[in-house]
Phi, psi and omega in degrees: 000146213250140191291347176292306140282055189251135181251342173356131183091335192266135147245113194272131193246119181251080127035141140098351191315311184273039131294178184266324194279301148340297195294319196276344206285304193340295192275351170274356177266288213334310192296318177304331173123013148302141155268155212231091198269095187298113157234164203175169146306286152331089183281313204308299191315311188321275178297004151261011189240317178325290217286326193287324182275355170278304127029270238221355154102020182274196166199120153205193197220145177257142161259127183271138183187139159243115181307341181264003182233121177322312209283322181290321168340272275243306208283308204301302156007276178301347184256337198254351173275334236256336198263309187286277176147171171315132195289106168252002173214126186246125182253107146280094194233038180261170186176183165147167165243125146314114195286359157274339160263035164258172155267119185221142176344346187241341189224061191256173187352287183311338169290321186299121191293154152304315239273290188308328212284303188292334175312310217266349185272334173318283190321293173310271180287288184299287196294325176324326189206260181005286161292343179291307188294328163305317188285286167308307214286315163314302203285344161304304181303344190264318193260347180072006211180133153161144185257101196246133191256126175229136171288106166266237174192179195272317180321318185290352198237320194243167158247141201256139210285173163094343207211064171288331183289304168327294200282324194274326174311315190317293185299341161294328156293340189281340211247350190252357181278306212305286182320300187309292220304355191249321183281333178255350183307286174314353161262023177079026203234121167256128204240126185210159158266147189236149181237100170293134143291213178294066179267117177314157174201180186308279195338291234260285207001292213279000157317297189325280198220134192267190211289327175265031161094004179248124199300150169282153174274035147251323145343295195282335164293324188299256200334281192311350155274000191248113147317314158326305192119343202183166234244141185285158181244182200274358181273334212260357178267299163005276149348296168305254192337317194274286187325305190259352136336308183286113163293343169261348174274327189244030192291357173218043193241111175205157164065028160280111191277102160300076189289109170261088176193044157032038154116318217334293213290015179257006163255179170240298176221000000 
């Protein structure tokens, strides 16, 4: 393993792990030689994303933890120094769209609850990045050295229809990565965004691909904006997240927004 990306010594604490983008991110700092601290809701899922890194010769631990809520931060924090050791890498990759805020011919703009609005930026923004930060993020400072990673979307730069509420939190992360990232350069802590493009996932899936595996004609728009053709698979994140994970491969890389999204975002139609 080549020492530019070697992560030994780091403990990456990942938001979002029992997901599929979130789960490959895991297991790809865990195989560089991170330990890995899986946080979620899910324990069962938590600890099936554990058994696949350990499995594969890694080491990690699942934390029961809700990103919107301080106080499980706050415990899980204290439980991942006392079983791992101090948190030097952060992944916020938990996120989604509520099908109540999207908009649709039945559901439109004027419709969207503040209530459903607010549900969906918690989620997104606060517990997505915000509170992880609030939370991890002192103690990086402290410590001189860390690295915080937040998933942002394709969305955030353009807005994609249907899913207004998504795209405007996405872009709040990118201008609230923008901020840390300013505020924190000189205490060693580097806050940077990675922007996926089109990855099947739970959330997305049935969007996607209709019932025999064959794209939806919202599918088929997506992919005709993708100069590639075709849609990232979750391993294709892995790269991004380690590189700017390694302090020595990205030690002077902050407030950078990163793209995995096989072109989408250098064309219009």
């Amino acid at each position: 393993m080549s020492d530019l990306f070697d992560l030994q010594g780091d403990v990456a604490v990942v938001i979002g792990a029992t997901g599929v983008l979130g789960g490959a991110i895991a297991e790809g700092l865990a195989r560089h030689g991170a330990k890995v601290a899986v946080l979620g809701r899910n324990a069962d899922r938590g600890g099936a994303r554990v058994q696949a890194i350990e499995a594969a010769g890694g080491k990690a631990a699942f934390f029961a933890a809700d990103a919107v809520n301080r106080e499980s931060l706050v415990a899980a924090n204290g439980a991942i120094e006392k079983s791992l050791g101090p948190v030097t890498v952060l992944v916020n990759a938990a996120g989604g769209n509520d099908p109540k805020v999207t908009v649709t011919p039945d559901n439109p703009v004027e419709n969207i609850a503040i209530a459903d609005w607010h549900a969906n930026f918690d989620l997104n923004l606060v517990g997505g990045v915000l509170l992880p930060c609030q939370v991890f993020g002192p103690a990086m400072c402290g410590r001189g050295r860390g690295s915080i990673i937040n998933i942002a979307s394709v969305s955030a730069h353009l807005p994609l229809s249907r899913v207004m509420t998504y795209s405007a939190a996405k872009a709040a992360v990118l201008n609230l990565t923008s901020f840390l990232a300013r505020e924190w350069a000189t205490k060693g802590v580097r806050v940077n965004t990675i922007t996926p493009g089109f990855f099947p996932a739970e959330q997305n899936r049935r969007l996607l691909f209709k019932d025999d595996g064959s794209p939806t004609p919202r599918a088929q728009q997506i992919l005709g904006h993708t100069p590639m053709g075709r849609m990232g698979e979750a391993k294709e994140l892995v790269g991004a997240a380690v590189y700017l994970a390694s302090h020595a491969a990205s030690s002077f890389v902050t407030g950078t927004d990163l793209r995995v999204d096989g072109g989408f975002l250098s064309q219009t139609i």
